[in-house]
Every structure is written in C-alpha cells, then in structure tokens.
N, C-alpha and C positions, 0 to 999 in steps of 0.2 A: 469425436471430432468437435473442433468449437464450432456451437453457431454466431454470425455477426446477427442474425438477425434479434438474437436473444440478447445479447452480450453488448454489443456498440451501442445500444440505447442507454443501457446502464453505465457506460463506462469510457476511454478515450480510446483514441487509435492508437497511442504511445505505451499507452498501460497493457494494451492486448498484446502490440507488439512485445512489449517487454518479456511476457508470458505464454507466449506464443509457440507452438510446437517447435519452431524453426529455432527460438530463442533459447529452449530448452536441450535441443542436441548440438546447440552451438555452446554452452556451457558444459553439455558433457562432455562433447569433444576437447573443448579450454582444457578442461578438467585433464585428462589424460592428456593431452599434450606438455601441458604446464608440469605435470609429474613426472614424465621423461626427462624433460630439461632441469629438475629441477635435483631429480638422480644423477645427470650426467655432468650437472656444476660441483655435486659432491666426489663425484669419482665412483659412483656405484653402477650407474652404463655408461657404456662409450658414447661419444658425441654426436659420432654419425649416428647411430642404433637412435640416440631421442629424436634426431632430426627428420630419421623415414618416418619414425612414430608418428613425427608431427606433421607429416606430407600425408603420412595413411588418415590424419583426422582433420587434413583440410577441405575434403569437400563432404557435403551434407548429406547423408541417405534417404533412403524412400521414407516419409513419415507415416503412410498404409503400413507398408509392408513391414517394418520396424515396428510400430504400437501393435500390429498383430502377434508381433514376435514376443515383442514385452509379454503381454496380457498371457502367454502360452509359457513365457516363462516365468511369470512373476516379478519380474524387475525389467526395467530395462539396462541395465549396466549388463545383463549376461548376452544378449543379443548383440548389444553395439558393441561389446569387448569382442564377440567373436571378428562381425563386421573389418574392423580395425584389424584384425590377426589375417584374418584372409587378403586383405589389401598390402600383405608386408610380404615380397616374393622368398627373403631370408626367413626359414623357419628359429632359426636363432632369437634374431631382434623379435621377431614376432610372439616369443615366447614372456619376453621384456616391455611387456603389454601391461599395463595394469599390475605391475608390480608391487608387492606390498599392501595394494590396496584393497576391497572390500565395493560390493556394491552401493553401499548404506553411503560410502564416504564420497562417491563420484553421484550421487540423489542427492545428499545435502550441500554437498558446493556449489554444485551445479543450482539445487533452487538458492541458495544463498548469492549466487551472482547475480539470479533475476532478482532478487530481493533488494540488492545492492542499487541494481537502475531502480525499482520501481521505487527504493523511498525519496531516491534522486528526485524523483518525479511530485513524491506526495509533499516532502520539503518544499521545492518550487511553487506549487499553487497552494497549500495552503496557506506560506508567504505573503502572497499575492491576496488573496481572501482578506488574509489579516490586515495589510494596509488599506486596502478598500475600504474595511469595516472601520478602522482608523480615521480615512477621510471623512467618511459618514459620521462616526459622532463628534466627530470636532463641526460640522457644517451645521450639523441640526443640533448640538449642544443647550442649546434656549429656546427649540423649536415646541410648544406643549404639548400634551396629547393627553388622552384618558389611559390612565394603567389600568389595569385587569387582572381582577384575581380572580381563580376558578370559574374564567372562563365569562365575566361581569364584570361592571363596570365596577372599579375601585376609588383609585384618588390620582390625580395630576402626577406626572409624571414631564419629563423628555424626551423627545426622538431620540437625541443623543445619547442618553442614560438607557436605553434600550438597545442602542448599537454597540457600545460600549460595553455592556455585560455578553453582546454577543463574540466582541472582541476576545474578551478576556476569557470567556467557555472556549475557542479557536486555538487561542496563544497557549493558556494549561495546559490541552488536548495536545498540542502542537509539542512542546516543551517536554512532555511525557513521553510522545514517539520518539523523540529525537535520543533520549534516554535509550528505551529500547533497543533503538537500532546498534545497540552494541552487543546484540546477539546476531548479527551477521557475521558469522563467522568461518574462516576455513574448516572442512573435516578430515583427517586423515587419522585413523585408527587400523587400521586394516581389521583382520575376522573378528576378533574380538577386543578390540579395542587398545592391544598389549604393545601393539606396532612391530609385530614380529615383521620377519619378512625381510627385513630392509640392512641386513647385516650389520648390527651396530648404531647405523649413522641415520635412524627415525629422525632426529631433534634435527640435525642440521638440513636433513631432507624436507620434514615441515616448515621449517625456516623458510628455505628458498620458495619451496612450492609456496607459501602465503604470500610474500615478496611477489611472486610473475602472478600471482591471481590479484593481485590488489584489494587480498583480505587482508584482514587482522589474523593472527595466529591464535587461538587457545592454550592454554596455560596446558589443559590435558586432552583428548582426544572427548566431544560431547554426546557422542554417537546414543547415551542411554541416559542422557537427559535434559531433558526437553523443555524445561523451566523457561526458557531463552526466547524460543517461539513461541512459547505459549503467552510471555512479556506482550514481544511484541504484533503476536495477533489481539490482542488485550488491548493494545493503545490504538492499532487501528480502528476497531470497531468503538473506542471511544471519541477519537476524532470524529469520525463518519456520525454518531451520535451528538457529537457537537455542531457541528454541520446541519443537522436535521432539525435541531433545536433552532436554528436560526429560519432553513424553510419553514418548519410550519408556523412558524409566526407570519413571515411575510405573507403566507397562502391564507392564514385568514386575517390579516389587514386589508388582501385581494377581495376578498368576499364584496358581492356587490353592494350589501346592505352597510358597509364599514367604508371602504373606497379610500382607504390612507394611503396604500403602497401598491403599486405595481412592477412587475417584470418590464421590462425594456422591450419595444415595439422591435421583435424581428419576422421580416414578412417569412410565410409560410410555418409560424412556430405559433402554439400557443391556441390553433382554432379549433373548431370544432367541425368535426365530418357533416354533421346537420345543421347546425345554428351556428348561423353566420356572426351572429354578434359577440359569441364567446370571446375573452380573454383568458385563457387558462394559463394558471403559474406553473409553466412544463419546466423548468429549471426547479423546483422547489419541487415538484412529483420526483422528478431523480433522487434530489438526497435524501428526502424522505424513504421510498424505497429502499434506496441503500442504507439508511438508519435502521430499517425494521428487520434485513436479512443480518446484516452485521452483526447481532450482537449471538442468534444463534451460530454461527461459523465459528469465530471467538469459543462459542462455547464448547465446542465439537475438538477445538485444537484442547482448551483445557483438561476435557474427559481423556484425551489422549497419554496425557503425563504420566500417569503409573503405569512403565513401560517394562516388561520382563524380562531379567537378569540382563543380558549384557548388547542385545539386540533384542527387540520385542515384537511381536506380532499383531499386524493390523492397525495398531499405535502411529507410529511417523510414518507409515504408509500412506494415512490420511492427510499428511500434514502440506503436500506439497499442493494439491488441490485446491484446497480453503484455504490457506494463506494465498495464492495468487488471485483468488475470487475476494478474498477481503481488500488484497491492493486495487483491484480494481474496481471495488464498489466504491473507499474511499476518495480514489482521485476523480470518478466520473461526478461524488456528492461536489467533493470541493470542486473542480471545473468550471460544474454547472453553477453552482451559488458564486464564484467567482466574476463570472457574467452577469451574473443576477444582481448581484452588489454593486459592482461597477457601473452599472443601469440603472441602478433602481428611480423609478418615477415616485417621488416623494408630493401627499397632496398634504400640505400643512395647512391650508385652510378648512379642508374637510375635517382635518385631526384637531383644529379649531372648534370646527361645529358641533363635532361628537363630544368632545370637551365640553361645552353649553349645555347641549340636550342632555347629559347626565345629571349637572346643576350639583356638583361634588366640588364646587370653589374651582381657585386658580394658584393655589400655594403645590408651587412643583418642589417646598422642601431646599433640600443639601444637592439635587439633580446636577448643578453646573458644575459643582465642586468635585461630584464624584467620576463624573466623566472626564476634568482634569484630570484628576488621580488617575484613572486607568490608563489615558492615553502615555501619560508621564512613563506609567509602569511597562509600557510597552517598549520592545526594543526596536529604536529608529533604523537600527543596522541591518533589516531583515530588508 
C-alpha cells in the first residue's frame, strides 16, 4: 500500500494520483474494455458481447482484496480477468474476456497510460521551470557575483550566466524526455508475442485498440524488449539530476556565511522544530533528494533489459514500480524548484560584497553575451 506520509513530501498529489492504485485498475480496466470494442469494430465479437464487457469493467474493485489476489497469483491481470468474467451473467461473452491477449500486454498499457498522464504532467512544470529560469537570467544578466570552482572562490562571473547554464542543463534534460516518451506505447502481443488468438485480423485489432487508448501503435508487439523504458527512465532521472544541479547551488548560495539567494518566504515552510531563526531551502531538499534516489531506480530498469526469450522473469516485473517512483520524484524535484525559481530572493549586493572580499578583479569576461546566446537558444513557444 502507498504511504502519503512517505511519498507526498517527495512528490505532487497529481503524480501520485496519476500512479495511484485506483489509477492503475482504471487502466486495466481501459485496457480490456478498449479491446472488446476494439474486436467488435473489426467484426471479431459482437457489439453487444464488447458492450457488457465494458459495463463488467466500469466500476472499480476492492484494491485489498484484488493486490492480495495479484500477489497469490503473481500478476494482477489473472485475478481482474477473472473479476470481469464473474460479473458477465452470459457465460458465452464472458468467455470473450481478454481475448487474444496475454497478462504482460494489459501490465504494459495499462502502466503505459499512467506513463502517458504522468509525462503530461513532467512536460508541464518542467516548462514552467524553464521560463522562470529564463526570466532570471535575463533580469540578473549584468548582475556580478563571485564564480566558484571546487567549491572556492574563482573569477567574476554573472547571476545571469548561472541561471542561464541552469536553463540550458533543464531545456537538454527536457528535450531528451520528450524524445523518450515515444516509448509510450500500446502492447498487444498475446502469449507469446505471435498475436495468435485473434483469427487473422491482429493488425486491424491493434489498430483500433491504439486509436480508443490514445496510444501510438508499435510496428511489432515489444513485450521482450525493453530498450524503450529503459530510454525513458534514463531521461527522467537525468532531468531530475538537472533539477538538483540547480538546488544545490541555490542551498549553498543559502548558506548563512554566503547570503546571495534565498527560497521565497512561505509561512510554515522552511523552519526549524528548534531554532526559530532557521531559513531552510525545503524546496531544494526535495530535488536534491530526488537527484540522489533517481539515478539508482534508472539503474535497476537498465539491469532489467536482458530479458529471457520471449516473456522474461523478474525483468519487467520490476518495471512498473520504478518507473512510476521515478515519475514521481521527477515532478515533485521540478514543482518544488518551480516555486523556488519563481521566488527566488536574489541579494546582489551581498554577491557584490563576496565579490570584493575575494579581491579576484571585476572583468565578468563574454558573461552578457553568453546568456544572450542561451536565452536566444531557448524555445519561446514552451
């Protein structure tokens, strides 16, 4: 069972919702719904027969009583399929159950629809990030500051020219998902991948069913290879990683002894149980967080790939898990830094002072030109 208590800190109510047990037997159910109707547009069941089908998978089952049953069966597609057969009074149509199909293929569309909202979702803010970060280095473009390398003071730099590279880590990372995400895709293979089952008419059957699921279709059935999600848990954790790279900067600009940048004054965020005078960067604790679990999850779908013969064991079992814990560490990093950007308390006289006290000149270089450049390079239409 999820907990919020674990989970909402790191992540949104939209992202959970998305991946939500409710969310998950509402795509299974899609799932077989959409495949009745989508037999019965081809002429392989009757009309009526997809339509009970699809009354048997309009309301939601126990999710106790159903993940007991998974866990006992090992899938959950064998428990809900029954579910659905029992709720058909015609033992005929009820037979017209999950026809052709395969458990593997009602797991993968099924997470592939949650996949579908949740990149909706990561698209959307990390948008939003991106223009923030946009406004910021166009505002503080000529603003100085000390740069830092390894962690010491370097040579002159820009606000701007710092927000701007943060831009530009966001918009790749960003650019890269969106690549990705054309492993969302429908699955329909049936047992082994061959599309038996289905009398002939697979191709115009996958057709339709892609059409009412408002997936893309696959050239072949992907069920045994996994290259796809392993893409795009690969860009989320490098988004999420880009994202962090921007927290811990701001978290130690926060530092009391440095005093350049703060998080945005929201009452009850930020203090400290004991010491009342705390300002903590709790927006930049998130992504960071999510920076450092993201990149082993990623890794755990990767180990996953060499997957045996034509269904594999243990392999994309794992997959549905971690990929919905990376969607939502992703969009909980971007949210929070979201907010955090769009707030940010900028002290350019302090990043004046610290500037002085290094006694490293005041030639900030190619800085204005180059945060031109990036912003240029940016897409206004996001």
């Amino acid at each position: 069972m999820s907990c919020l208590l674990r989970d909402r800190p790191a992540s949104t109510p939209e992202m959970l919702t998305a991946f939500s047990d409710e969310a998950l037997l509402r795509a299974a159910l899609t799932f077989e719904t959409m495949l009745a109707r989508a037999q019965a547009d081809v002429g392989l069941i009757p009309s009526d027969a997809a339509e009970t089908i699809a009354i048997a998978c309009a309301e939601l089952p126990d999710v106790v009583s159903l993940a007991e049953a998974a866990a006992h069966a090992g899938t959950l597609a064998i428990p809900l399929v029954a579910l659905i057969r029992e709720r058909i009074a015609d033992p005929e149509v009820a037979k017209l159950v999950h026809k052709g199909a395969t458990s593997q293929d009602l797991a993968d569309t099924a997470l592939m629809l949650q996949a579908k909202t949740g990149a909706a979702l990561v698209l959307r803010d990390a948008s939003r990030l991106a223009q923030a970060l946009a406004v910021l280095a166009q505002r503080h473009a000529a603003t100085p500051m000390l740069g830092r390398t390894l962690l010491q003071a370097a040579q002159p730099i820009t606000f701007g020219l710092k927000a701007a590279g943060w831009l530009q880590g966001v918009a790749s990372a960003l650019a890269r998902f969106e690549r990705e995400t054309g492993a969302i895709q429908m699955q329909l293979g049936g047992a082994t991948g061959s599309l038996a089952g289905l009398d002939g008419r697979a191709g115009d059957v996958a057709e339709r069913l892609a059409a009412r699921l408002g997936l893309p279709a696959p050239e072949t059935p992907w069920h045994a290879r996994r290259e796809g999600l392993a893409g795009l848990a690969s860009s989320l954790a490098i988004l999420t990683g880009a994202v962090g790279k921007i927290a811990g900067d701001i978290a130690l600009m926060a530092q009391t002894e440095v005093a350049e940048a703060f998080e945005p004054k929201v009452v009850g965020r930020g203090g400290s149980s004991t010491m009342a005078h705390k300002r903590n960067p709790t927006g930049c604790q998130v992504a960071l967080s999510a920076s450092i679990r993201a990149p082993h999850l990623a890794a755990t779908i990767l180990s996953a790939l060499p997957q045996q013969h034509e269904r594999g064991l243990g392999g994309w079992q794992v997959e549905g898990p971690v990929l919905a814990e990376l969607f939502e560490l992703a969009h909980g990093a971007l949210a929070a830094m979201a907010i955090v950007v769009e707030g940010l308390e900028v002290d350019a006289d302090r990043m004046a002072v610290n500037l002085a006290a290094a006694r490293v000149g005041s030639d900030i270089g190619e800085a204005e030109r180059l945060v031109a450049r990036a912003l240029n390079a940016y897409p206004k239409d996001r």
